[in-house]
MIDOSE-1310 file (N, C-alpha, C; in nm, 2 decimals, decimal comma, always signed):
residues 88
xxxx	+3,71/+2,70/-4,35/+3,58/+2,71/-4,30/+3,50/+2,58/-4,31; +3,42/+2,54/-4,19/+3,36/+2,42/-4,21/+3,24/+2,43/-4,30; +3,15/+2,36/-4,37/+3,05/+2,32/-4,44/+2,91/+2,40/-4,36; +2,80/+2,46/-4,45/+2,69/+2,46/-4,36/+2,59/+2,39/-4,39
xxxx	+2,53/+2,37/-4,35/+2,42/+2,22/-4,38/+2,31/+2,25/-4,38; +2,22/+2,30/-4,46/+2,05/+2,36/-4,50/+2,00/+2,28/-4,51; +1,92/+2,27/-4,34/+1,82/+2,19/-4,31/+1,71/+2,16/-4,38; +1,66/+2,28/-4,48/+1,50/+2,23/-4,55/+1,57/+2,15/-4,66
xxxx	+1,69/+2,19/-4,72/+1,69/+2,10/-4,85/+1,81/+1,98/-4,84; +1,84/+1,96/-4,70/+1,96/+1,86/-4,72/+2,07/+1,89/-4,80; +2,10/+2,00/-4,85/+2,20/+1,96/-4,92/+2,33/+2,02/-4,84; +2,47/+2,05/-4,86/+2,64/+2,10/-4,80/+2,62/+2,20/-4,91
xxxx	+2,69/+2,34/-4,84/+2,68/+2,45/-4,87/+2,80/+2,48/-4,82; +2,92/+2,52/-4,93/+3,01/+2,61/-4,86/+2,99/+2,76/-4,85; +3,05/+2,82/-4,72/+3,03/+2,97/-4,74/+3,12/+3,05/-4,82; +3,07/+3,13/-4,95/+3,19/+3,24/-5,04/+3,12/+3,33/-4,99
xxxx	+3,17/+3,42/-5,12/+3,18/+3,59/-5,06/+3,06/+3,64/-5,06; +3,04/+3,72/-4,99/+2,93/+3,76/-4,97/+2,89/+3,89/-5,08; +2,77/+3,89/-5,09/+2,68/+3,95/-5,19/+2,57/+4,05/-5,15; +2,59/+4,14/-5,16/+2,45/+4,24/-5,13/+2,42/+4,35/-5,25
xxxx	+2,31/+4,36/-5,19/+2,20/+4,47/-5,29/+2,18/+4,57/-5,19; +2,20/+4,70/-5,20/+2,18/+4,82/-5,15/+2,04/+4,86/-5,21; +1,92/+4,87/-5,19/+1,78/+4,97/-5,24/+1,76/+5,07/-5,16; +1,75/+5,15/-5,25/+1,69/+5,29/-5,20/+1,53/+5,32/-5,28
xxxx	+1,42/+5,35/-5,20/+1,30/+5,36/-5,25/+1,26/+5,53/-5,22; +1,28/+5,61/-5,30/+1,23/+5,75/-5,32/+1,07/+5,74/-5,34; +1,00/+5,83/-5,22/+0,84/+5,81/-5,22/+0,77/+6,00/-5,22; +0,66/+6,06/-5,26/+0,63/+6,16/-5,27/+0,50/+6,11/-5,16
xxxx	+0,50/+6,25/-5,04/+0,40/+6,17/-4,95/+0,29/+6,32/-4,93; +0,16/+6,26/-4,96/+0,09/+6,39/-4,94/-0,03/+6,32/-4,83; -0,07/+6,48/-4,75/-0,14/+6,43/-4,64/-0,29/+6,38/-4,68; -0,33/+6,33/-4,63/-0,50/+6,21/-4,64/-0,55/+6,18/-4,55
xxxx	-0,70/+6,25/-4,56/-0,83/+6,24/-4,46/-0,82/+6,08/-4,48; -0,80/+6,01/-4,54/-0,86/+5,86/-4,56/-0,71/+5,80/-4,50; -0,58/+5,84/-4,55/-0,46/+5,76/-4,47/-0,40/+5,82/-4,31; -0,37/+5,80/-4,24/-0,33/+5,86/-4,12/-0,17/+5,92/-4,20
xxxx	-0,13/+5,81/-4,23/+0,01/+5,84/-4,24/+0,07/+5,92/-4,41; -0,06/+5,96/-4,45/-0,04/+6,04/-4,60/-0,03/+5,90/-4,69; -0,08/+5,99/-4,83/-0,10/+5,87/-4,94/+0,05/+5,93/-4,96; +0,09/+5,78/-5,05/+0,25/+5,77/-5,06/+0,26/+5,71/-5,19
xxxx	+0,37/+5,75/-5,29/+0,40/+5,69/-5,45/+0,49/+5,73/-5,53; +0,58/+5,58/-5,46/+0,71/+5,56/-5,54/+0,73/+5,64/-5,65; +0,84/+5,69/-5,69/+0,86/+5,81/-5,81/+1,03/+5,75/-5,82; +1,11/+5,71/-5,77/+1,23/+5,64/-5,83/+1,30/+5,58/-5,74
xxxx	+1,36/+5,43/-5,79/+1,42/+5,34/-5,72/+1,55/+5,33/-5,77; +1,64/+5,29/-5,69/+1,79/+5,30/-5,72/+1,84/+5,15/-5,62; +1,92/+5,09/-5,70/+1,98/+4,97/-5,64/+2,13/+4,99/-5,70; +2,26/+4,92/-5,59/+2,37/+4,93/-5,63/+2,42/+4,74/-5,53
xxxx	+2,52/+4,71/-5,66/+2,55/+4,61/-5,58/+2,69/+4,63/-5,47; +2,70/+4,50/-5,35/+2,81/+4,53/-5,27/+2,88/+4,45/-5,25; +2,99/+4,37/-5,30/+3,07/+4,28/-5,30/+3,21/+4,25/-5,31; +3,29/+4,17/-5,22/+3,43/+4,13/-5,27/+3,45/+4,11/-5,42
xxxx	+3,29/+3,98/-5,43/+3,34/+3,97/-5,63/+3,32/+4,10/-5,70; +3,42/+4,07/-5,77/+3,44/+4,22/-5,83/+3,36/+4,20/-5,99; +3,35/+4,07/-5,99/+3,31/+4,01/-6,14/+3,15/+4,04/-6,13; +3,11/+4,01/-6,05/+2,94/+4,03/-6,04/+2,95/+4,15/-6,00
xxxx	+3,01/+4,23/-5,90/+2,94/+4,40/-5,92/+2,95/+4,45/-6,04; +3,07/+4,42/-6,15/+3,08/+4,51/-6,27/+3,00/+4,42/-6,34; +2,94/+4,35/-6,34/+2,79/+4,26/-6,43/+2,68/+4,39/-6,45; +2,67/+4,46/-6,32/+2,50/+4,55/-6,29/+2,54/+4,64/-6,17
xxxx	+2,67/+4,72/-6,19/+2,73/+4,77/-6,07/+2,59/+4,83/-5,97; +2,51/+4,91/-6,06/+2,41/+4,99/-5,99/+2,28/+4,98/-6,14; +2,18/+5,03/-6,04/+2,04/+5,04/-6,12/+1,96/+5,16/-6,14; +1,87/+5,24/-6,19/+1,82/+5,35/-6,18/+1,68/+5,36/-6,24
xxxx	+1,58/+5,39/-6,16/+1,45/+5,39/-6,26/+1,39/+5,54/-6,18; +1,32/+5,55/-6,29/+1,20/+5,66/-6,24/+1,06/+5,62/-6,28; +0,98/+5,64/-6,19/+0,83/+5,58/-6,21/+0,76/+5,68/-6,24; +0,66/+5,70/-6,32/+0,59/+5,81/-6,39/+0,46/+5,82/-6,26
xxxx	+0,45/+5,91/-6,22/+0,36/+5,98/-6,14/+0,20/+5,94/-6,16; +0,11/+5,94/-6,10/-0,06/+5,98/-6,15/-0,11/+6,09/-6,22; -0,05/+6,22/-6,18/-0,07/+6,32/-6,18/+0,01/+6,46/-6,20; -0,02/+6,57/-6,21/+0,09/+6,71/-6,21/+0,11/+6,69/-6,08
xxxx	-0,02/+6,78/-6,00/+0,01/+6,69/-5,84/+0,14/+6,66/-5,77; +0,12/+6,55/-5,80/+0,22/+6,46/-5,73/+0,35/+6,47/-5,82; +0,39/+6,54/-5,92/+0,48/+6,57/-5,96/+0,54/+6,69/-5,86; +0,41/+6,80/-5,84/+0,48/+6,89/-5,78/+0,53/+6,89/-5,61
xxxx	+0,49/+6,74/-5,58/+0,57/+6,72/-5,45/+0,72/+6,73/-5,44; +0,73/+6,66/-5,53/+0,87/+6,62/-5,56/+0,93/+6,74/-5,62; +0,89/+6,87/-5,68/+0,99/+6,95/-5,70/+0,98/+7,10/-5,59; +0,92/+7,02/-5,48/+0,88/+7,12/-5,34/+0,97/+7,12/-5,28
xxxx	+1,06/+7,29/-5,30/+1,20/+7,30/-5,18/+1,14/+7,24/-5,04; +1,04/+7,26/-4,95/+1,11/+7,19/-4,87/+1,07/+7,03/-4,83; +1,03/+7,00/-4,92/+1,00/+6,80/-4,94/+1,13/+6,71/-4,94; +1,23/+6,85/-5,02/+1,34/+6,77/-5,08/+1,47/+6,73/-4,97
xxxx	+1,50/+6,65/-4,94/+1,65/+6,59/-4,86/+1,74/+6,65/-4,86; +1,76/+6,75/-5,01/+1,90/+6,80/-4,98/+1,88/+6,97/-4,98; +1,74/+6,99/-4,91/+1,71/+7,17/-4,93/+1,79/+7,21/-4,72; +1,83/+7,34/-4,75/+1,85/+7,39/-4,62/+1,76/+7,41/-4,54
């Protein structure tokens, strides 16, 4: 494969394997006179890596957080059968 040449910093770059980050952003959305599109708040993020190197995905294969809420509230969006993605 030929060289690629990055024009802002001059320098030769060969191309390797490619690298990616999968995120997933879990949001609880309740309706709002003040938002058109409902107030919204992250409650847990999830990242997984995607790569040939096998050496850097087993570094941090995947990530997992959960973010503490404001309120009961907005807890009880999140445990509303039908809010949920995997309710019938």
């Amino acid at each position: 494969m030929a060289d690629i040449t990055d024009s802002e910093e001059g320098d030769r770059r060969r191309p390797g394997v490619l690298r990616a980050v999968v995120l997933d952003v879990e949001a609880a959305v309740r309706p709002s006179a003040q938002h058109s599109g409902g107030e919204r708040r992250i409650y847990q993020l999830g990242a997984v890596r995607l790569s040939a190197d096998a050496g850097w995905v087993d570094e941090a294969p995947e990530f997992e957080a959960w973010l503490r809420l404001p309120d009961p509230e907005w807890e009880g969006l999140i445990h509303t059968q039908p809010l949920r993605a995997d309710s019938p």
